[in-house]
C-alpha positions as CSV (number, residue, x, y, z in Angstrom):
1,X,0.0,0.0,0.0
2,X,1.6,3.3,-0.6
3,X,1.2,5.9,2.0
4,X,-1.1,8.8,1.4
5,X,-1.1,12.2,2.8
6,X,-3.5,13.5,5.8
7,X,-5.3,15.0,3.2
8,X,-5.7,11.7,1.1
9,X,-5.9,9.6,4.6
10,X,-8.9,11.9,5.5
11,X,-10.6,11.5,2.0
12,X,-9.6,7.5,2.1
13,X,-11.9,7.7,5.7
14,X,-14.6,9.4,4.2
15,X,-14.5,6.6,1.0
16,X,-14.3,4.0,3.6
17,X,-17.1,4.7,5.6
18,X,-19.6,5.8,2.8
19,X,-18.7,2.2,1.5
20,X,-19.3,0.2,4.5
21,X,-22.4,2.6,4.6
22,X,-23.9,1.3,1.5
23,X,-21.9,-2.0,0.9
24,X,-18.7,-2.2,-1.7
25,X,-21.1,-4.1,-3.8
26,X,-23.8,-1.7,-4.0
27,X,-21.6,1.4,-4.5
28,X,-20.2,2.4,-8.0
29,X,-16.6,4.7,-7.7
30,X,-18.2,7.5,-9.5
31,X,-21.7,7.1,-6.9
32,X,-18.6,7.8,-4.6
33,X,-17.2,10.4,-6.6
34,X,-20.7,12.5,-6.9
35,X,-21.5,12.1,-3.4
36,X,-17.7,13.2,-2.4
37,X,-17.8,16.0,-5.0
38,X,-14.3,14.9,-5.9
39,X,-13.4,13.2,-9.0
40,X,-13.5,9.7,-10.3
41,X,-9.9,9.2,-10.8
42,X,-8.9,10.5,-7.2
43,X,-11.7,7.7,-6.0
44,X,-9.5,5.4,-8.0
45,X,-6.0,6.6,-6.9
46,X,-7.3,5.9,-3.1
47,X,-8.7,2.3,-3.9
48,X,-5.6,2.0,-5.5
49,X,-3.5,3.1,-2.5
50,X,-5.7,1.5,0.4
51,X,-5.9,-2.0,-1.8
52,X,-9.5,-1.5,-1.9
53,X,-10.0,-2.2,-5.7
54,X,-11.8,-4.7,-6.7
55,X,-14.3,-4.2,-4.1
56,X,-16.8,-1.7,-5.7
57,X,-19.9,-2.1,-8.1
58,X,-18.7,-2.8,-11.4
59,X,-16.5,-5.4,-10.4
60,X,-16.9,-8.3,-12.5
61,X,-17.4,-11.8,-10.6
62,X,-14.6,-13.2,-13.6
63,X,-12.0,-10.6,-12.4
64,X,-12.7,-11.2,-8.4
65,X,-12.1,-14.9,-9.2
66,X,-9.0,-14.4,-11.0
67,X,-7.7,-11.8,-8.4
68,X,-8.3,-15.1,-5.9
69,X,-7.0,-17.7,-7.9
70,X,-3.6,-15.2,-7.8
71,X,-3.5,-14.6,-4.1
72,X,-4.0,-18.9,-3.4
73,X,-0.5,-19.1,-5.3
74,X,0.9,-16.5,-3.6
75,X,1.4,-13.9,-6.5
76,X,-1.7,-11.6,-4.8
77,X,1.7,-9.7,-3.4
78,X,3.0,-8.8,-6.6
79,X,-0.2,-8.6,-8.5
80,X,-1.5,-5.2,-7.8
81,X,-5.6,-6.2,-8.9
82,X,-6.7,-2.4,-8.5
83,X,-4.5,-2.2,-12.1
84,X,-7.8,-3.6,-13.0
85,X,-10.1,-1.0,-11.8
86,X,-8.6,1.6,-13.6
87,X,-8.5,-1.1,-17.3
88,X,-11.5,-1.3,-16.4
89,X,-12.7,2.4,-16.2
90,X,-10.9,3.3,-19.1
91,X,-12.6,1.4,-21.3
C-alpha cells in the first residue's frame, strides 16, 4: 500500500465509511465520486493506494475470481488487482 497524505488519509476515511455505509457491492466509484464532490480518478487513486479495488460495483465476478485464484499461489503480493479497476474504467 503506498502511504497517502492526511489530506488523502482523511478522504480515504470518508470513501471508507460511505462504502461500509452502502456496501462495496452496491456502490459504484463515480456514486462515490458524486456524493464526495471529488473526481473519479482521485476515487480510483485511493482504492488503489488503500488496496481497496476490486471491491466496488462494477467489479466483474470473472475478475474477483481471477484476483483469488492469484493470491492462493501466492502472487496476490505482486499482482496489484486495483490495475484492474482503472483497465476497467478506461474502457
Amino acid at each position: 500500500m503506498t502511504k497517502l497524505g492526511p489530506k488523502r488519509e482523511a478522504l480515504a476515511y470518508r470513501i471508507w465509511t460511505m462504502a461500509q455505509r452502502r456496501g462495496w457491492e452496491n456502490i459504484t466509484q463515480q456514486d462515490i465520486a458524486d456524493e464526495l464532490r471529488i473526481s473519479a480518478g482521485s476515487v480510483s487513486q485511493i482504492l488503489i493506494a488503500k488496496g481497496w479495488g476490486g471491491r466496488t460495483a462494477g467489479t466483474t465476478d470473472e475478475r474477483r475470481e481471477h484476483t483469488s485464484q492469484l493470491a492462493a499461489k501466492g502472487r496476490g503480493a505482486r499482482f496489484d488487482t486495483n490495475i484492474l479497476d482503472v483497465v476497467e474504467m478506461m474502457r
